[in-house]
C-alpha positions in Angstrom: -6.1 25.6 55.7 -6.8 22.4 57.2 -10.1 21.2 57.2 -11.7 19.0 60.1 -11.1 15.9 58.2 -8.0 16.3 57.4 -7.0 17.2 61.5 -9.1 14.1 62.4 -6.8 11.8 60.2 -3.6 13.2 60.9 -4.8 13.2 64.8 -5.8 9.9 64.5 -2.5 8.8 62.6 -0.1 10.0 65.3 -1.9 7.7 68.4 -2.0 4.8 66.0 1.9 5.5 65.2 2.8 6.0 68.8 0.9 2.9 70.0 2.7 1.1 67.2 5.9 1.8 68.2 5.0 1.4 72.2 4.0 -2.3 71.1 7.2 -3.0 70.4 9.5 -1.0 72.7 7.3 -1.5 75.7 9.2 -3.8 78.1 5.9 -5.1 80.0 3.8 -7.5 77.8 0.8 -6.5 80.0 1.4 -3.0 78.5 2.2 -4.2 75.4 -0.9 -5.7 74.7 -2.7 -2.2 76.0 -1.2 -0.3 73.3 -2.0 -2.8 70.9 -5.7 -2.3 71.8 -5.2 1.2 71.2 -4.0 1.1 68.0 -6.9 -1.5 67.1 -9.4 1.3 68.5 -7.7 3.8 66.4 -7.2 2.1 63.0 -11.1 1.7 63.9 -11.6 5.0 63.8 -9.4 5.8 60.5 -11.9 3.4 58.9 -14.8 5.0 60.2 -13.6 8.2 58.6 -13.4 6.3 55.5 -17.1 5.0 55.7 -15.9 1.5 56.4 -17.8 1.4 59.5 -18.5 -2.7 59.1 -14.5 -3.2 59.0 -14.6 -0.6 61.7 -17.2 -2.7 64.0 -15.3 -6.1 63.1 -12.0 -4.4 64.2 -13.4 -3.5 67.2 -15.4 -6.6 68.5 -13.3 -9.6 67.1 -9.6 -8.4 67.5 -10.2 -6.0 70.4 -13.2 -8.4 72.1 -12.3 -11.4 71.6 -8.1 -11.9 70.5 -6.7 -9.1 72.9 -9.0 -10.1 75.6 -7.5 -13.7 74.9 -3.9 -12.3 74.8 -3.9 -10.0 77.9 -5.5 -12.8 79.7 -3.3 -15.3 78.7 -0.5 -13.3 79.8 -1.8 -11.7 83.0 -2.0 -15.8 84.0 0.8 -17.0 83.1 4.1 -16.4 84.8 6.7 -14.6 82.6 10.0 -14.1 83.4 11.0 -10.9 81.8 15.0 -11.4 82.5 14.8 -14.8 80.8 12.8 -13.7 77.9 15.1 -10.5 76.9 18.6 -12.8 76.8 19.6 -13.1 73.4 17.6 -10.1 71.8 20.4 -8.2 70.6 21.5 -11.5 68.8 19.1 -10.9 66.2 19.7 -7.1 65.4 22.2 -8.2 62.5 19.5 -9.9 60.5 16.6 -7.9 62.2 18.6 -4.2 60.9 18.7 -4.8 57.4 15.0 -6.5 57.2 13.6 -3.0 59.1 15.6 -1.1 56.3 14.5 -2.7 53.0 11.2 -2.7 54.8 11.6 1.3 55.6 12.5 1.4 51.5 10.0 -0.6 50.3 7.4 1.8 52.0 9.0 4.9 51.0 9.1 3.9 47.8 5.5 3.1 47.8 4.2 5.9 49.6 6.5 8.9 48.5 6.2 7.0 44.5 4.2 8.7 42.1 1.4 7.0 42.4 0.2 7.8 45.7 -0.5 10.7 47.6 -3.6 13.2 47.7 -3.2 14.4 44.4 -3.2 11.0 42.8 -5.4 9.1 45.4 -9.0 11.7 45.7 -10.9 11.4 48.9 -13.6 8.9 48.5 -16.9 10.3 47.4 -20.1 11.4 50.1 -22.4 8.4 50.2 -26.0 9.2 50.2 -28.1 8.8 53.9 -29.6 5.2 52.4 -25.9 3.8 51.9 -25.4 0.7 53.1 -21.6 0.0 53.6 -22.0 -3.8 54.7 -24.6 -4.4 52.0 -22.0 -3.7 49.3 -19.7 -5.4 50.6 -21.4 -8.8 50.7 -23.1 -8.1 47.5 -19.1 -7.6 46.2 -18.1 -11.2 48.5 -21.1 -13.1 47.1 -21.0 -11.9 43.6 -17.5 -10.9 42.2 -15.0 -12.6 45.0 -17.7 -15.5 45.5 -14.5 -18.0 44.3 -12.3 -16.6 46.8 -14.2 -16.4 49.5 -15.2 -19.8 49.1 -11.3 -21.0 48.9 -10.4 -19.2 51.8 -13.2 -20.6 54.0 -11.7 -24.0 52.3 -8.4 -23.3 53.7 -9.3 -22.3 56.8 -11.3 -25.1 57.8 -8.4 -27.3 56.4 -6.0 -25.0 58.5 -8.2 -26.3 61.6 -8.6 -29.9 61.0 -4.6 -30.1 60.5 -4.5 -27.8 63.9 -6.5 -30.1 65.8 -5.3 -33.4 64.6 -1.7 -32.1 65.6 -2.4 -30.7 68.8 -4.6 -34.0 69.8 -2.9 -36.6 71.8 -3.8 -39.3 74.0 -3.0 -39.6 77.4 -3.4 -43.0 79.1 -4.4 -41.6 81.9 -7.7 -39.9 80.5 -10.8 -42.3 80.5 -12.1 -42.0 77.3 -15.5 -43.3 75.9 -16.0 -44.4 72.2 -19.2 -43.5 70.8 -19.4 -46.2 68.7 -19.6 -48.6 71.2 -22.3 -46.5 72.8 -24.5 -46.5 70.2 -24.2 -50.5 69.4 -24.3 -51.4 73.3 -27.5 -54.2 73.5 -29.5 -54.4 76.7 -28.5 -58.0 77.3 -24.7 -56.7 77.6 -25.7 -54.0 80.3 -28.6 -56.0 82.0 -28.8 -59.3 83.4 -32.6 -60.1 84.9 -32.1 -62.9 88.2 -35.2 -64.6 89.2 -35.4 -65.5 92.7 -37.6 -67.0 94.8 -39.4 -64.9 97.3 -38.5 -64.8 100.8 -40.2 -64.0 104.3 -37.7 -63.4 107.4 -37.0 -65.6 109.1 -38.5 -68.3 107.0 -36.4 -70.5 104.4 -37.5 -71.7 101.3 -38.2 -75.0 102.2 -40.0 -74.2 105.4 -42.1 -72.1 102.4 -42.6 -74.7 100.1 
C-alpha cells in the first residue's frame, strides 16, 4: 500500500519530469522558461518533503525570483526570430545522440546499481519540533566545509572581477570623470576671485573718482 509520502513524491516527480522535458521540446522560449519555473517550484517541494525547507526557500526566491524573472524578461524584450534560431539544430543530433545515451547509461547505472534504491537508501529520520534545518546547515558550512566555502566565495569574486574587467570597454563617446582628479582638484584651479571697482549707472569711474 502506498503511503501519503510515498504518493506525494512520486506525484511530485512526474510534474518535475514533464516540465523537464517541456523545457526542452517547447518551441516558444516564453514557454520554455514557464516550465522551467515549474520544475524549480516542484524540485522545491521534493526538498520540502525531505526537510530541506532552507534549500527549498533558496530554490524558490533566488532561481525562481530573481534568474527566471531575469530570463523571461530578457526574452519577452528582446526580439527573437524563432525561424533563424532553429536552422542548423538537426546538425548537432550526431554528437548530441550518443552524449544523451552515455548519459541515459551513466544514470541507469547509477540509479538501478546496487547501491541505490529504497532498500539501500532509508527515508531520512523524523526531526524533533525544535529542529532547525538552516541552523545545521551553517553550523556544517562554518565548521566542517569552512575551507570550502571560503574557496568558493574566492573564486567567485575572482569569477566577477575577470567578468567585469572583460565586459568593460571604453567608448569615446561616454564623458567619463576620474575620481582622482576630483579629489586633488584645489580651489584656485576651479575659482578665480576679480576685484572690480564699483560702479553707479550712468556714472564712469573717473567721473567717480
Amino acid at each position: 500500500m502506498m503511503t501519503f509520502a510515498q504518493f506525494i513524491f512520486y506525484f511530485f516527480s512526474a510534474i518535475l519530469l514533464f516540465a523537464g522535458l517541456r523545457v526542452i521540446t517547447a518551441r516558444n522560449p516564453v514557454h520554455a522558461a514557464l516550465n522551467l519555473v515549474l520544475a524549480f517550484f516542484t524540485a522545491a517541494g521534493l526538498w520540502m518533503t525531505l526537510e530541506a525547507e532552507f534549500l527549498a526557500i533558496t530554490l524558490v526566491l533566488v532561481y525562481v525570483g530573481a534568474v527566471m524573472v531575469l530570463f523571461l524578461f530578457v526574452v519577452m524584450m528582446l526580439d527573437i526570430n524563432l525561424d533563424k534560431l532553429r536552422e542548423g539544430f538537426w546538425d548537432y543530433l550526431p554528437l548530441a545522440l550518443p552524449v544523451a545515451i552515455l548519459l541515459m547509461l551513466e544514470m541507469t547505472v547509477v540509479l538501478g546499481g546496487r547501491f541505490f534504491g529504497l532498500d539501500k537508501t532509508a527515508a531520512p529520520a523524523a526531526h524533533p519540533a525544535g529542529y532547525s534545518n538552516t541552523k545545521e546547515l551553517g553550523r556544517l558550512i562554518y565548521t566542517q566545509y569552512v575551507y570550502a566555502f571560503e574557496i568558493a566565495a574566492v573564486i567567485l569574486l575572482v569569477a566577477i572581477v575577470a567578468a567585469i574587467a572583460l565586459t568593460m570597454r571604453k567608448r569615446k563617446d561616454t564623458k567619463y570623470i576620474d575620481p582622482a582628479k576630483q579629489v586633488s582638484v584645489k580651489r584656485a584651479d576651479r575659482l578665480r576671485i576679480v576685484k572690480m571697482v564699483a560702479e553707479k549707472k550712468g556714472v564712469t569711474g573717473e567721473e567717480q573718482g
